[in-house]
C-alpha positions in Angstrom: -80.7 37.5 27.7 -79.3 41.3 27.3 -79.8 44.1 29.8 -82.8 45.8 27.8 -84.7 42.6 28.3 -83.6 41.8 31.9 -84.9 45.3 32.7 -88.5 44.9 31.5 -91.3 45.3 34.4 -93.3 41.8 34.9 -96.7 42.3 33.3 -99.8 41.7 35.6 -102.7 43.1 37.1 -101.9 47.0 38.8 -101.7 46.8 42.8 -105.3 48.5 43.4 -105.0 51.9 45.9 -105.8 52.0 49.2 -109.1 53.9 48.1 -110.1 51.8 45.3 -109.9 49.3 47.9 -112.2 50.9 49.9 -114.4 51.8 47.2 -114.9 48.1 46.3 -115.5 47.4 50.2 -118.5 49.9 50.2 -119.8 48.4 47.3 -119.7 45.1 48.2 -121.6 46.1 51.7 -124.4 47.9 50.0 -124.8 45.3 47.6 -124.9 42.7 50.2 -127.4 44.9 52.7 -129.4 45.0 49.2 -129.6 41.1 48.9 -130.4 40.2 52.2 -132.8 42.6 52.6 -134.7 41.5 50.0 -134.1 37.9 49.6 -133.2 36.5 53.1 -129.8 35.5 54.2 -130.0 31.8 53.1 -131.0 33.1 49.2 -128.0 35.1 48.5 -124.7 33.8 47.7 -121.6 35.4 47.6 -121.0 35.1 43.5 -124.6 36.7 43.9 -122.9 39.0 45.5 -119.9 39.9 43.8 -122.2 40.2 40.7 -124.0 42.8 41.9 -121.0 44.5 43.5 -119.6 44.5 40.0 -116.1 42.8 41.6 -114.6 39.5 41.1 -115.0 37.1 43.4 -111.6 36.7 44.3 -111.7 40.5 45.3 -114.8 39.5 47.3 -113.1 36.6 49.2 -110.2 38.5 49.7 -112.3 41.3 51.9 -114.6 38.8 53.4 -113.4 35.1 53.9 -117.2 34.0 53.9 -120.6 35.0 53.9 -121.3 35.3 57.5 -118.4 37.3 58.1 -119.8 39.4 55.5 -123.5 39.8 57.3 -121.8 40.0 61.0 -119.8 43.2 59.6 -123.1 45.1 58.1 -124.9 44.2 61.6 -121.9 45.7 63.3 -121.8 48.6 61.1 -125.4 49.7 61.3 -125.9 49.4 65.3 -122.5 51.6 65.4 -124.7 54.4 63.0 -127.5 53.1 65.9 -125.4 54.1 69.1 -124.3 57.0 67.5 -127.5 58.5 67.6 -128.9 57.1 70.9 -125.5 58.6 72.5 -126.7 62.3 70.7 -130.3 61.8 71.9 -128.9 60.8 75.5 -126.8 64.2 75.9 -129.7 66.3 74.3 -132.4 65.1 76.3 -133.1 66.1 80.2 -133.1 63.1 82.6 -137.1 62.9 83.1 -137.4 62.2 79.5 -134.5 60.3 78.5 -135.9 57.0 78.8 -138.9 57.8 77.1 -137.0 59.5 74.2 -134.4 56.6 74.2 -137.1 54.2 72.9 -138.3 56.5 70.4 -135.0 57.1 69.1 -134.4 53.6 68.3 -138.2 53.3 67.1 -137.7 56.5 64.5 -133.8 55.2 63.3 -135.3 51.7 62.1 -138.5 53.3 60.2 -136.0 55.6 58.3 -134.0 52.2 57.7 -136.6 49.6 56.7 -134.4 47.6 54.6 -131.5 48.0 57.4 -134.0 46.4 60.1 -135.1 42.9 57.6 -131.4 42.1 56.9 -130.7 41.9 61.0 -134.0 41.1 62.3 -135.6 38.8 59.9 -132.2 36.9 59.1 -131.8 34.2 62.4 -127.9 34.2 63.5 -127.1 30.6 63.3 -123.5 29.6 63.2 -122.5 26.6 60.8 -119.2 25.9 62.7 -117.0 25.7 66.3 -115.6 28.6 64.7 -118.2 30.5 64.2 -119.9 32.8 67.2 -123.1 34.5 67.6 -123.1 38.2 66.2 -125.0 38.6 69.9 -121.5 37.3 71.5 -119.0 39.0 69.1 -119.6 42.6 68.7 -118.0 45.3 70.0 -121.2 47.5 69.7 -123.5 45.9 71.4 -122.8 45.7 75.1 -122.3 49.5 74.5 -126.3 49.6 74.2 -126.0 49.3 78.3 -127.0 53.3 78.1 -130.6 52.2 78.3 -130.2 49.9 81.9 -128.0 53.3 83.1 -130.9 55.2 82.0 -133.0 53.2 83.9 -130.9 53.2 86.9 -131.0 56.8 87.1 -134.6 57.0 86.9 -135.0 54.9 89.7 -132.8 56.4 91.6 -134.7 59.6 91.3 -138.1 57.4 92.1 -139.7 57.8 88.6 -139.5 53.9 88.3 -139.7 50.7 90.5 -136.9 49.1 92.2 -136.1 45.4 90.2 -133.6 44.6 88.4 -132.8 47.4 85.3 -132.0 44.7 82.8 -135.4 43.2 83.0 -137.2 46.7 82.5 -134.9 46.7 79.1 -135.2 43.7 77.9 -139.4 44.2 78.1 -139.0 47.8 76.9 -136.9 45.9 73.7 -139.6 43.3 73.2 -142.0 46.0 73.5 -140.4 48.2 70.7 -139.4 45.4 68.6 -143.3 44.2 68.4 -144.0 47.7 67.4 -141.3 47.8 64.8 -141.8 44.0 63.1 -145.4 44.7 62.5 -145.3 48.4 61.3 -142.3 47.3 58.7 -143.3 43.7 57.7 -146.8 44.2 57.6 -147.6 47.4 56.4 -150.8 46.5 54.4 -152.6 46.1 57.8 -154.7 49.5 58.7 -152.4 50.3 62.1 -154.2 53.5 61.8 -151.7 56.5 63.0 -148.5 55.4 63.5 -146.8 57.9 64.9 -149.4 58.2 67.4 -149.5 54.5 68.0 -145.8 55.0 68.7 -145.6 57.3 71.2 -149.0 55.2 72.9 -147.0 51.9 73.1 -143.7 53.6 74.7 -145.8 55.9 77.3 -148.1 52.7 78.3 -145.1 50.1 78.6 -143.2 53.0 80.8 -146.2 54.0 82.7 -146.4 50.2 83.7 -142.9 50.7 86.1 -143.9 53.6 87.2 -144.5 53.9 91.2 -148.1 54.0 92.1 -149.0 57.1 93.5 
């Protein structure tokens, strides 16, 4: 062998940038919030995937081992852009209000997100493995969504609410919005009349009910 031909680069595929890396990443997570959305976890697979991503799926596999990885990391992603904006709303908003405004908050950021809401809420979290955990028990976002039970702690500190226990006026106040929000999105051939004005009914009536009697 002479020295030209020890000096020849090995041929292969380039080392992709740090940006085209990140640019196959954000496709891969749209096209994947696109799937599920549309056809349910369980009906999209990852060479689905990868199709519509327009990437191998090698590349695929490499940025997400599996599928539920995959899903756990948009659910993560999108309460983050959720927290964001209940923090905003929190530091606008004077105390009185803020529980009130809280709720609508999350109300109005999953009716601009419709597609956002059926691939987490319509998709059941059911791990296949030991391994695997509940998105519910992983995420790093989540237990930040305590600003509602310090909200409500405030408030009935100041008197505006009942004394119990500010978990359990939460959880009802999430049960409450998420009925609101399952039948507005999923069934949105049903006459629900004004919406916006059914929205602000529900949240007023559901506070109103741990409110002191005078």
């Amino acid at each position: 062998m002479n020295e030209h031909e020890k000096k020849q680069p090995r041929r292969g595929r380039p080392t992709r940038s740090t940006a085209q890396i990140e640019a196959s990443r954000d496709k891969i997570i749209q096209a994947a919030r696109d799937l599920f959305a549309v056809e349910g976890y369980a009906g999209v697979s990852m060479r689905k995937i990868a199709a519509k991503a327009d990437c191998t799926p090698s590349m695929l596999y490499t940025l997400f081992p599996n599928k539920k990885q995959l899903l756990h990391f948009i659910w993560e992603s999108i309460f983050t852009d959720l927290l964001a904006e209940l923090e905003a709303c929190d530091v606008q908003i004077e105390s009185s209000k803020k529980l009130q405004a809280l709720c609508l908050c999350w109300i109005d950021f999953w009716l601009a997100r419709p597609s956002d809401y059926r691939a987490i809420f319509l998709i059941e979290d059911t791990p296949q493995s030991v391994d695997e955990h509940y998105f519910v028990d992983s995420s790093l976002v989540l237990p930040k969504l305590d600003i509602f039970t310090r909200v409500i702690s405030d408030a009935q500190q100041r008197g505006e609410l009942i004394a119990c226990d500010p978990k359990d006026i939460q959880n009802v106040l999430f049960c409450t919005i998420q009925g609101y929000l399952i039948n507005v999105i999923s069934i949105p051939e049903y006459d629900w009349g004004d919406v916006e004005r059914l929205k602000q009914l529900t949240i007023q009536t559901v506070i109103r009910g741990f409110q002191p009697v005078k």
